[in-house]
LOVOTI-376150 format. One line per field, with one value per residue (C-alpha): residue number from 1; residue in one letter; x, y, z. Coordinates in pm, 1 decimal. Example, Ala and Ser with C-alpha at 12.3 -4.5 7.8 and 13.67 -1.06 7.14 Angstrom:
LOVOTI-376150
seq 1 2
type A S
east 1230.0 1367.0
north -450.0 -106.0
up 780.0 714.0
//
This chain:
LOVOTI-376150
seq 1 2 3 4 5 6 7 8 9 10 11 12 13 14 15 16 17 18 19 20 21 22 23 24 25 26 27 28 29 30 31 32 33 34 35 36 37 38 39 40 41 42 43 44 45 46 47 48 49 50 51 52 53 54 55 56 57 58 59 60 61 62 63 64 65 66 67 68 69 70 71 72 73 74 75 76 77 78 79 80 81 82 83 84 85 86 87 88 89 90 91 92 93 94 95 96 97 98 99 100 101 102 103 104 105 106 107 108 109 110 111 112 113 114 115 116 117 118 119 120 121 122 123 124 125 126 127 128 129 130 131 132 133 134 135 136 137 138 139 140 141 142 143 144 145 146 147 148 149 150 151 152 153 154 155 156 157 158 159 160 161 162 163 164 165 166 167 168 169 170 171 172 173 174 175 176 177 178 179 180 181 182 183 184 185 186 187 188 189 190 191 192 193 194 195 196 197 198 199 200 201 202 203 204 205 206 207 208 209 210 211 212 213 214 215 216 217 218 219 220 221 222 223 224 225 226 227 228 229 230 231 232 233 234 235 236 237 238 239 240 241 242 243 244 245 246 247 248 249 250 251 252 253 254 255 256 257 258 259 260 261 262 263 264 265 266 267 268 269 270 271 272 273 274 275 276 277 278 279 280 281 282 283 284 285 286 287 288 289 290 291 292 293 294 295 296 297 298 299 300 301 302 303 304 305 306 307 308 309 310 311 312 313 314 315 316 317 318 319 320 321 322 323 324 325 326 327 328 329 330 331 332 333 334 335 336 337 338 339 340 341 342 343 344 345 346 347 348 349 350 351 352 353 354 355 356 357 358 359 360 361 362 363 364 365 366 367 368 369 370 371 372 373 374 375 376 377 378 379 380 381 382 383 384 385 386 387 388 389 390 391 392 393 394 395 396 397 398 399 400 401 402 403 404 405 406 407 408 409 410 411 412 413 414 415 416 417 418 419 420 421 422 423 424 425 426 427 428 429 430 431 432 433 434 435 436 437 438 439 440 441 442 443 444 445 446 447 448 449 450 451 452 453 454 455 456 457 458 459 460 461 462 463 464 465 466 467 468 469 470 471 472 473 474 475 476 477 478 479 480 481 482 483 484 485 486 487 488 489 490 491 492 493 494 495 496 497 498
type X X X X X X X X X X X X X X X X X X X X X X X X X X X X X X X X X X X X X X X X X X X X X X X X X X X X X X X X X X X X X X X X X X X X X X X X X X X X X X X X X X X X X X X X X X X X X X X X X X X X X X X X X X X X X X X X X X X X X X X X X X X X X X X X X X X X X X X X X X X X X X X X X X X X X X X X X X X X X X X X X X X X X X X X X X X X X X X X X X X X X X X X X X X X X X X X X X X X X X X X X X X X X X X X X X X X X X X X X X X X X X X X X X X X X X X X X X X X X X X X X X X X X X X X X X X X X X X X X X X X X X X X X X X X X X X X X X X X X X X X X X X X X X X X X X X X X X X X X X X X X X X X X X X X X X X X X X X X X X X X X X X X X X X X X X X X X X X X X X X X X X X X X X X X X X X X X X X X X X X X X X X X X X X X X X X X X X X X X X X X X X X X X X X X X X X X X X X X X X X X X X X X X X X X X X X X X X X X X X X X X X X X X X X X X X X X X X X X X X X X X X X X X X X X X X X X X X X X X X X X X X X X X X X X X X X X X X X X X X X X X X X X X X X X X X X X X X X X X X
east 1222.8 1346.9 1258.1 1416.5 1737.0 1677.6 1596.2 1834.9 2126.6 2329.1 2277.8 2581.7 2423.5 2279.4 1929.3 1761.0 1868.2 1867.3 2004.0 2258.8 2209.1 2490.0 2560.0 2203.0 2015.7 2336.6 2502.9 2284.0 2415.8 2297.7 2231.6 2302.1 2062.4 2335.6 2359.0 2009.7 1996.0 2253.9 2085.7 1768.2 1906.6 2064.8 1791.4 1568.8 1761.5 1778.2 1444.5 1387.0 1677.9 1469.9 1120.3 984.5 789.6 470.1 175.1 359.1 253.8 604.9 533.9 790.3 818.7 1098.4 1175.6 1384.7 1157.6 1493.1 1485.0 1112.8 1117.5 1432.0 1298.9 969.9 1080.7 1262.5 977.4 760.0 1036.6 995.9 616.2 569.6 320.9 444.1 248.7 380.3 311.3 365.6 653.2 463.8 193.8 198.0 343.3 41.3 -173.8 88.1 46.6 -313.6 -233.1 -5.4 -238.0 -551.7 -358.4 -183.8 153.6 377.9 721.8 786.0 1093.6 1218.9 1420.4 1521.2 1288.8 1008.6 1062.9 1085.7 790.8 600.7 717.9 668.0 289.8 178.9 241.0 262.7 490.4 752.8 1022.1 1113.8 1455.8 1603.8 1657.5 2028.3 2112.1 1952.1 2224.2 2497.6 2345.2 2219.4 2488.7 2668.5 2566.5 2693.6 2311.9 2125.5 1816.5 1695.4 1740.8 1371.6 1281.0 892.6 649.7 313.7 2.3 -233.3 -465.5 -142.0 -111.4 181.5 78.6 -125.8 -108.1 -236.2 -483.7 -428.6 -220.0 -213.2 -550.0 -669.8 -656.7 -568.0 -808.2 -578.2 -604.0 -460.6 -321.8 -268.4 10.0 -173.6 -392.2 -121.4 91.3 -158.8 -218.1 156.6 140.6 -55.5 187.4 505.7 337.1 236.4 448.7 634.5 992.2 1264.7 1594.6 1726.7 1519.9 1527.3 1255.4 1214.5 920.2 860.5 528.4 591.3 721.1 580.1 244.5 141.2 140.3 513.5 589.9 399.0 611.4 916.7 862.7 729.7 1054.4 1279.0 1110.5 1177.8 1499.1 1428.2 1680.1 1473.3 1590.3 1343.7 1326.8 1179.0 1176.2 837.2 788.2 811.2 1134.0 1289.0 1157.3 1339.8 1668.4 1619.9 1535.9 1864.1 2038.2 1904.2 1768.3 1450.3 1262.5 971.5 836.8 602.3 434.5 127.5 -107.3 47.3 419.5 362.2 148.5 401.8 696.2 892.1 942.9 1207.3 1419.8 1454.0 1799.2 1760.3 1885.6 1627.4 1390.2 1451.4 1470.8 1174.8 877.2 620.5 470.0 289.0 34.8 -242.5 -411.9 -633.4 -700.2 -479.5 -641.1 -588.9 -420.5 -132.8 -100.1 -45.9 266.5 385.9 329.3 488.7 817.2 1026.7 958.4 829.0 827.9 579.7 649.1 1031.5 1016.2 1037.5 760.9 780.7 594.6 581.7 264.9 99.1 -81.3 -330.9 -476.5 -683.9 -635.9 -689.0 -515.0 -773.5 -757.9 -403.7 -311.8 -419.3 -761.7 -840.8 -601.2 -582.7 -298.0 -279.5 -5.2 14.3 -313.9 -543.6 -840.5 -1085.4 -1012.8 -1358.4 -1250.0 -1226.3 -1037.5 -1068.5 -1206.0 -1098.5 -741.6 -720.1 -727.5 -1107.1 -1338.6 -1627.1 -1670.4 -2008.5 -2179.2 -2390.3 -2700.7 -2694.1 -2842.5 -2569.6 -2762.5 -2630.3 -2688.2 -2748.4 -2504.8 -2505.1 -2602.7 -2388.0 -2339.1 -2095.5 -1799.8 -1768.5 -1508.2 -1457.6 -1079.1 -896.6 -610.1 -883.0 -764.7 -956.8 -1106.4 -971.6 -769.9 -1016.3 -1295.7 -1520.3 -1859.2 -1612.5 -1506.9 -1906.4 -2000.6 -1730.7 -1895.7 -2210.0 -2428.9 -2082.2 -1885.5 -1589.4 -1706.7 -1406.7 -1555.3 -1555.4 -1869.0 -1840.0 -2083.9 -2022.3 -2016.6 -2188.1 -1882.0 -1799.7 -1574.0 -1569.8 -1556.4 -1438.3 -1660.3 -1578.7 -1472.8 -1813.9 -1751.6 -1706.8 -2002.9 -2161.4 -2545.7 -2725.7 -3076.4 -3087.6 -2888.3 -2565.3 -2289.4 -1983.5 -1655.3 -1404.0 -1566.7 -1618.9 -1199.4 -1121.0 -1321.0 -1162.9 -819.5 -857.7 -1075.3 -798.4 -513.6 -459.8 -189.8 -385.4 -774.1 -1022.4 -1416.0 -1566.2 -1898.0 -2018.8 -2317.4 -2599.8 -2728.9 -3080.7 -3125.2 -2923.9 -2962.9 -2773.0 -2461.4 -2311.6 -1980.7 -1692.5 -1338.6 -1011.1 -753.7 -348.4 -162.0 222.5 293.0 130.6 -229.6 -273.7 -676.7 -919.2 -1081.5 -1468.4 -1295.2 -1154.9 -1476.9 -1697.3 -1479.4 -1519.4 -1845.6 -1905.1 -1703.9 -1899.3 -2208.2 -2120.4 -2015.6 -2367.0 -2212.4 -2307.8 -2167.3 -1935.9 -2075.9 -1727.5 -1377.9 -1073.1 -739.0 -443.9 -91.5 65.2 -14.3 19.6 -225.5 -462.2
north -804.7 -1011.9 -791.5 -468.2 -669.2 -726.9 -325.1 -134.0 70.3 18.1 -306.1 -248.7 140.8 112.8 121.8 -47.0 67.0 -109.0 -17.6 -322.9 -613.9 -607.0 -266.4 -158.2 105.5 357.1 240.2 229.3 -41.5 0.6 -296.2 -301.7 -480.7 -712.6 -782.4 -834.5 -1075.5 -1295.9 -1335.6 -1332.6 -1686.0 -1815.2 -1846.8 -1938.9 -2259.8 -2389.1 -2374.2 -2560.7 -2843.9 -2859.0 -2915.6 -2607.9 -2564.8 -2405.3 -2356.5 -2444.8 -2210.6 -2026.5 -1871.0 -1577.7 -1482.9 -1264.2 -902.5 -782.1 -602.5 -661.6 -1059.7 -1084.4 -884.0 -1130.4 -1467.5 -1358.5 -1258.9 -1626.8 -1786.7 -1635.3 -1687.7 -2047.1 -2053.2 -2080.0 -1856.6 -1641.0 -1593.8 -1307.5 -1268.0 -949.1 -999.8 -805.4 -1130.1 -1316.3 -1699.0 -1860.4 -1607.8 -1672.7 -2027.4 -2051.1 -1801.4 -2048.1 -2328.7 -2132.0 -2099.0 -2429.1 -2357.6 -2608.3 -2410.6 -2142.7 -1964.3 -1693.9 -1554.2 -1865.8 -1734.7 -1713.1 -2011.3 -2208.5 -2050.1 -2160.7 -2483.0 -2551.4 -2447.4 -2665.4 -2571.2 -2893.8 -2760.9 -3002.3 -2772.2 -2499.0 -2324.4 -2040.3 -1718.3 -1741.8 -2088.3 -2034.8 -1763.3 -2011.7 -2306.6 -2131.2 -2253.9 -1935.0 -1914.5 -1729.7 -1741.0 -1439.5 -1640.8 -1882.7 -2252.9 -2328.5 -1994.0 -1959.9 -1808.7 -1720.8 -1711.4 -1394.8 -1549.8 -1736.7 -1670.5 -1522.2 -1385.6 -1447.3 -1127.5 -1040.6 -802.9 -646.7 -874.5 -686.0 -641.0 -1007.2 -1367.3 -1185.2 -1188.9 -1378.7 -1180.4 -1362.9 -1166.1 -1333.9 -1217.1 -969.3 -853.4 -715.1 -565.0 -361.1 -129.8 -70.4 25.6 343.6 492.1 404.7 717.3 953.8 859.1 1196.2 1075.0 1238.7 1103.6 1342.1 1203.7 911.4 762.6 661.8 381.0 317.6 64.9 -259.3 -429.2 -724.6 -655.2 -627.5 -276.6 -266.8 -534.0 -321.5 52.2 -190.8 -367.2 9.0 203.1 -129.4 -81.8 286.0 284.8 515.2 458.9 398.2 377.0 91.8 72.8 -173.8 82.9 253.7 479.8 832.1 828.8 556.8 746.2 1113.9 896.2 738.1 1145.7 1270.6 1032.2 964.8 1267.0 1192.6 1375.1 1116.0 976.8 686.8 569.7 432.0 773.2 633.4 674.6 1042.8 1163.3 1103.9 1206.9 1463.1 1747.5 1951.5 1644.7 1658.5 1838.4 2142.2 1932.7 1647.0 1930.3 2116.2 1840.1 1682.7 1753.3 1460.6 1250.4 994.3 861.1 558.7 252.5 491.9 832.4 1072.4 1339.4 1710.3 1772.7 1528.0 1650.9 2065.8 2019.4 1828.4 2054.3 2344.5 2139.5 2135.6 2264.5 2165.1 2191.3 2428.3 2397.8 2566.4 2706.2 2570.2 2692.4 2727.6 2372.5 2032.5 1777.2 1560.4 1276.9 1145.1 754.1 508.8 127.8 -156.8 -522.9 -612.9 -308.4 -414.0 -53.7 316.2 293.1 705.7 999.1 1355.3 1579.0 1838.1 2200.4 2467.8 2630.7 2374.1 2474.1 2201.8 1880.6 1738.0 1368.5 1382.8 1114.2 1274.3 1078.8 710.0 640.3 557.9 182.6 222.5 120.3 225.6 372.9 375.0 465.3 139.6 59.3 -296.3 -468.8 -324.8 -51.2 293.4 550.4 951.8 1201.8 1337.7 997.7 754.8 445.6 152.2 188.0 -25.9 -54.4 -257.1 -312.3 -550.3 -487.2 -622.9 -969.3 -1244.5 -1327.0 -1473.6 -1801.1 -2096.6 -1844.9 -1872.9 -1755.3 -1436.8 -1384.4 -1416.2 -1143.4 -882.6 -882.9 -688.7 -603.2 -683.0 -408.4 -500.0 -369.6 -248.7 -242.4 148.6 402.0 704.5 960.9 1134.8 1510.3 1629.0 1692.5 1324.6 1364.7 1089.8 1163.3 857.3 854.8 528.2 156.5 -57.3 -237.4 103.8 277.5 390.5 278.9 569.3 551.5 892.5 645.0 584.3 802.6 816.1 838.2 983.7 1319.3 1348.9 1261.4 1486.8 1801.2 1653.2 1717.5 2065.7 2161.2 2041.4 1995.4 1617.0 1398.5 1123.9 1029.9 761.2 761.8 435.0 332.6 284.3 83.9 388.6 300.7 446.0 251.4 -63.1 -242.4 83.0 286.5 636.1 829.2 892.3 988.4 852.4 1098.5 1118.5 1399.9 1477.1 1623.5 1605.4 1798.5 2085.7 2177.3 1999.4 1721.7 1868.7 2229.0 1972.3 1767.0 2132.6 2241.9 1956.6 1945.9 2311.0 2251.8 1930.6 2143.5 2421.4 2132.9 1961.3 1634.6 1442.7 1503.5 1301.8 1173.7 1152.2 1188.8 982.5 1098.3 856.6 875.5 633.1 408.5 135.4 227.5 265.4
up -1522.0 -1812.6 -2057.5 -1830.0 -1880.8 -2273.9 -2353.0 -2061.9 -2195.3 -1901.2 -1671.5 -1456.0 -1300.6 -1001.6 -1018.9 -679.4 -370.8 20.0 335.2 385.6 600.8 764.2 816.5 1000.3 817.0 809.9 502.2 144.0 -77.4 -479.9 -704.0 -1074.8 -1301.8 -1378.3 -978.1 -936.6 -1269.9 -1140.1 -774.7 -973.4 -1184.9 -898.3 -673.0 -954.2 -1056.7 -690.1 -658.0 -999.0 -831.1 -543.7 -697.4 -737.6 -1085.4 -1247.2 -1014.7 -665.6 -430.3 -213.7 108.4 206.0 526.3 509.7 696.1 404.7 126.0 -93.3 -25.9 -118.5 -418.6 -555.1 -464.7 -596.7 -956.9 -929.3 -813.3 -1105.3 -1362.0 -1339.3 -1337.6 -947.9 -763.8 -477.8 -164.1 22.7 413.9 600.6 832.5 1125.6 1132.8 1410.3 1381.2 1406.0 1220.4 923.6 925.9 936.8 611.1 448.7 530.0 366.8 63.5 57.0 3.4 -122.4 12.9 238.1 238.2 504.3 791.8 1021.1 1275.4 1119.7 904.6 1288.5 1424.1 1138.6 1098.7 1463.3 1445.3 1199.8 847.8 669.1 350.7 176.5 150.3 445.8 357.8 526.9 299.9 427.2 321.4 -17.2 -49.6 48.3 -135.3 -471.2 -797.1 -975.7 -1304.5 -1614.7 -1763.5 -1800.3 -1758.6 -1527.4 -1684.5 -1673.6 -1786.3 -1822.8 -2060.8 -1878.9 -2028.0 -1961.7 -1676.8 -1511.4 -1168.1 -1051.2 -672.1 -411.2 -181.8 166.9 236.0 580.0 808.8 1144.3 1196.4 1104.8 906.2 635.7 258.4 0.6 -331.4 -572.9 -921.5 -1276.1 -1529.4 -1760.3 -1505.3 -1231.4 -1546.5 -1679.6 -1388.4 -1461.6 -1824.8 -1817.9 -1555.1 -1787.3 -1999.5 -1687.4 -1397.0 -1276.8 -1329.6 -1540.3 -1608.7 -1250.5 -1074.4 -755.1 -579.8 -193.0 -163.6 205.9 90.1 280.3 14.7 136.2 11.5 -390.4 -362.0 -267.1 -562.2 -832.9 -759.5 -718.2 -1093.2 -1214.7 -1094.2 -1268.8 -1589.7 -1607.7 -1508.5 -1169.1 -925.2 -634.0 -272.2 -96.5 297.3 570.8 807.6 691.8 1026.6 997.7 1164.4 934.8 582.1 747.3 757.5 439.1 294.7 477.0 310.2 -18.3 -102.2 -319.9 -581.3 -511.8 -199.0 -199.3 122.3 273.0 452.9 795.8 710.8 565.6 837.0 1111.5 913.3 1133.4 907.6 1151.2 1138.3 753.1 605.2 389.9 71.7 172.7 204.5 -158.7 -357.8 -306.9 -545.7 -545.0 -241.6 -348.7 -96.5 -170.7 -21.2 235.7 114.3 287.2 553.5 453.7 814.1 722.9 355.4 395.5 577.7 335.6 12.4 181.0 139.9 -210.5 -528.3 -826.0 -1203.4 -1416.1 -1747.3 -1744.2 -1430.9 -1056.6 -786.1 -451.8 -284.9 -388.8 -531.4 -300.0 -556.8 -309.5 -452.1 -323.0 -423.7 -216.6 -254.1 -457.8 -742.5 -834.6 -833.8 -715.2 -933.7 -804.6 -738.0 -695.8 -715.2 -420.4 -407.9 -166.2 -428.4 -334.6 -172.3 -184.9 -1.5 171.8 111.1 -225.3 -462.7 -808.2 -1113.5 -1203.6 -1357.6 -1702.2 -1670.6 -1482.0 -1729.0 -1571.1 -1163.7 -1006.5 -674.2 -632.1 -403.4 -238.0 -545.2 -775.3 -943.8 -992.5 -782.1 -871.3 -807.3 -390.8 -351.9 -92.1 -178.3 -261.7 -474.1 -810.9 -1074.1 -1399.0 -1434.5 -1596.4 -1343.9 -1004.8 -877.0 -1062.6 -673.2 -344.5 -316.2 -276.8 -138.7 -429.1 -194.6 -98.0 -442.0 -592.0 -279.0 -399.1 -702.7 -788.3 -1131.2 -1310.5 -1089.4 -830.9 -468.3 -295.9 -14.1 -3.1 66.7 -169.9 -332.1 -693.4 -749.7 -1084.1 -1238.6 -1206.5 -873.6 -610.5 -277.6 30.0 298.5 446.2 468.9 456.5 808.9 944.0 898.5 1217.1 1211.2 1460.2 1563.0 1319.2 1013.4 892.7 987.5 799.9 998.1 758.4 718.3 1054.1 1120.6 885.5 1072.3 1432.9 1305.3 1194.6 1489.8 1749.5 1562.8 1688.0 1509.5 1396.2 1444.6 1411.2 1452.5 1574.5 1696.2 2058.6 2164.9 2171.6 2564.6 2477.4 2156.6 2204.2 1855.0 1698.6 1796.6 1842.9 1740.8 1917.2 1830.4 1946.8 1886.9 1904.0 1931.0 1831.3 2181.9 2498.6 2480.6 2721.4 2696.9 2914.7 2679.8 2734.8 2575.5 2308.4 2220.7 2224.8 1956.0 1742.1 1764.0 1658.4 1392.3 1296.6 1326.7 1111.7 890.5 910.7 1000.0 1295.4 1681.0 1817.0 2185.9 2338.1 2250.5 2386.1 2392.9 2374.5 2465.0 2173.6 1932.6 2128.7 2359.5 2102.7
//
């Protein structure tokens, strides 16, 4: 960020963008560099006054993706270590968080702040987000007065892995190691000087930090939002009217496209999906939209730049750009990124496998997280034969294309052997033309040490065919496919019935 503010041309354009506080989410408010220094140094120096200095450990807890980003760049600016929590955890599940990773300071809304400091965790400073504002000194520095120089294997954030589904993992990330996913994508990131950018990542989490810090250091005005629902990024569209739209595979796949404006609609050109591969079903609709550049000339459609990443890989690691040409989906995540040293399908003892071949993904990266906080047994176990496990099942193509076939704890075992569920969603979708879908196992009642298939599926609007017509056409579909049956299929009515 420093160095943004050293090399920019113009520090008083707008350049970050947030729905104001005060205002709900109908009025956009733009920040300057300038703007954001000066919060930046404020908030920076208090915590310096109030005991904060290299290696403490800050918990935020904070709704607004705007007041995280801040406090962290002032946290790491004076040689503290953010630990970010997602601000859909549960009280307690966030404290037993903060406790795992020992923070010395959390920092948040007042709620949240209460709830956690009235189940149990024991930090010596708890300040409200909103008090810091009232409490922080004005300065006329343009850099923090304990400004700090970090070494390469300095830690800088600690970072959740999923928080709604669990205690989350906590992935920690030194200094050279989270930049350099970055600096390849300074050189092939699809921005031009026209262009804006809607991120509707939960900026809470590292990946929402790294597009944040990427868009700052190339100058991209970028429009970031807290309300990531497919209803919330269509507002922020109609509005804002993006070139580039970055979002986790749940965000874009219920984005209603008849509520989008024509303008929303023809300017956009690149969607950006990552984390989970995207599903084919929830990518089409979306390249039909916009337009995009070919050479001198503008075609008909936009790019959909499918990744997968995890917390741990620091950034997208794999990615694949889909148009309306594409013909070939089947799961597949193209060939490593250019900071991938080396990829691999891996057996359990960390030895390659062929091409065809299913196994566990590997990656040497310089940008993976150096481990988990205080977990040195989990960090040793991620590791195999010198690779990174990221926990995903792939197989490799000949030509050197992978192709995502599951997350390891979801692998079905059958009495027949493993079945992989993300083929099999991808095959439900097209066959009935659900929403959203997810394969899980059920206890096999004829072989009760192993389980079967069966999908749970959503759809958009309420689903008129008996489910037995349903399940028979996914499972000729599967068939033709040579991919395993499903043995029953649940429809839901919402999301939170699933």
């Amino acid at each position: 960020f420093w160095h943004v503010c050293k090399v920019a041309d113009d520090l008083d354009r707008p350049i970050l963008f947030h729905p104001r506080q005060d205002a709900g989410n109908d009025e956009i408010r733009g920040y300057s560099l300038s703007e954001l220094r000066s919060r930046i140094v404020r908030y920076a120096d208090w915590y310096s006054a109030h005991g904060v200095g290299p290696s403490s450990r800050v918990g935020v807890y904070a709704g607004s993706g705007l007041h995280g980003l801040l406090h962290h760049f002032a946290i790491i600016s004076i040689g503290a270590v953010t630990v970010l929590a997602n601000p859909k955890m549960a009280p307690d599940m966030a404290t037993r968080y903060f406790c795992r990773t020992q923070v010395n300071a959390i920092i948040g809304d007042a709620d949240r702040v209460a709830a956690c400091s009235a189940t149990g965790v024991n930090a010596e400073l708890t300040a409200v987000i909103d008090e810091i504002d009232r409490e922080a000194p004005v300065s006329n520095a343009t850099v923090p007065g304990h400004a700090y120089q970090h070494a390469p294997d300095d830690l800088t954030l600690i970072s959740h892995s999923s928080g709604t589904t669990g205690v989350p993992k906590a992935t920690v990330f030194a200094h050279r190691g989270f930049f350099v996913g970055k600096r390849e994508r300074l050189w092939n990131f699809p921005s031009r000087r026209s262009d804006r950018m809607l991120t509707a990542l939960p900026h809470s989490h590292s990946a929402g930090i790294s597009y944040l810090s990427l868009a700052l250091m190339l100058g991209l005005p970028t429009l970031m939002i807290d309300d990531v629902t497919g209803a919330g990024v269509v507002s922020a569209m109609n509005q804002f009217h993006p070139t580039i739209v970055l979002g986790f595979p749940l965000s874009l796949a219920e984005l209603p496209i008849d509520q989008l404006s024509a303008e929303a609609q023809h300017e956009v050109h690149t969607w950006v999906g990552m984390g989970d591969a995207s599903h084919e079903q929830h990518i089409r609709p979306l390249i039909q939209l916009g337009r995009r550049r070919h050479g001198r000339e503008w075609l008909a459609g936009s790019t959909y730049i499918d990744g997968l990443g995890s917390s741990e890989m620091g950034m997208v690691l794999f990615k694949i750009a889909h148009t309306p040409e594409t013909a070939h989906y089947s799961r597949m995540i193209g060939k490593p990124v250019g900071v991938v040293r080396n990829a691999a399908v891996l057996d359990e003892h960390g030895h390659s496998l062929p091409a065809g071949k299913a196994g566990l993904l590997g990656v040497r990266t310089p940008s993976v997280t150096p481990g988990y906080w205080d977990e040195p047994e989990l960090t040793a176990k991620a590791r195999r034969g010198g690779y990174f496990l990221t926990g995903d099942v792939v197989r490799r193509d000949e030509d050197g294309n992978f192709y995502h076939l599951d997350r390891v704890p979801d692998v079905i075992t059958t009495v027949d052997g493993p079945v992989y569920s993300l083929p099999i969603e991808e095959v439900v979708l097209r066959a009935i033309g659900a929403l959203d879908a997810a394969v899980v196992a059920v206890e096999d009642p004829e072989h009760p040490s192993t389980a079967r298939p069966i999908a749970v599926v959503l759809f958009k609007d309420p689903v008129s065919p008996p489910v037995d017509e349903l399940l028979a056409r996914c499972n000729a579909m599967l068939d033709r496919a040579r991919l395993a049956p499903i043995r029953a299929l649940v429809v839901e009515i919402g999301r939170a019935h699933v």
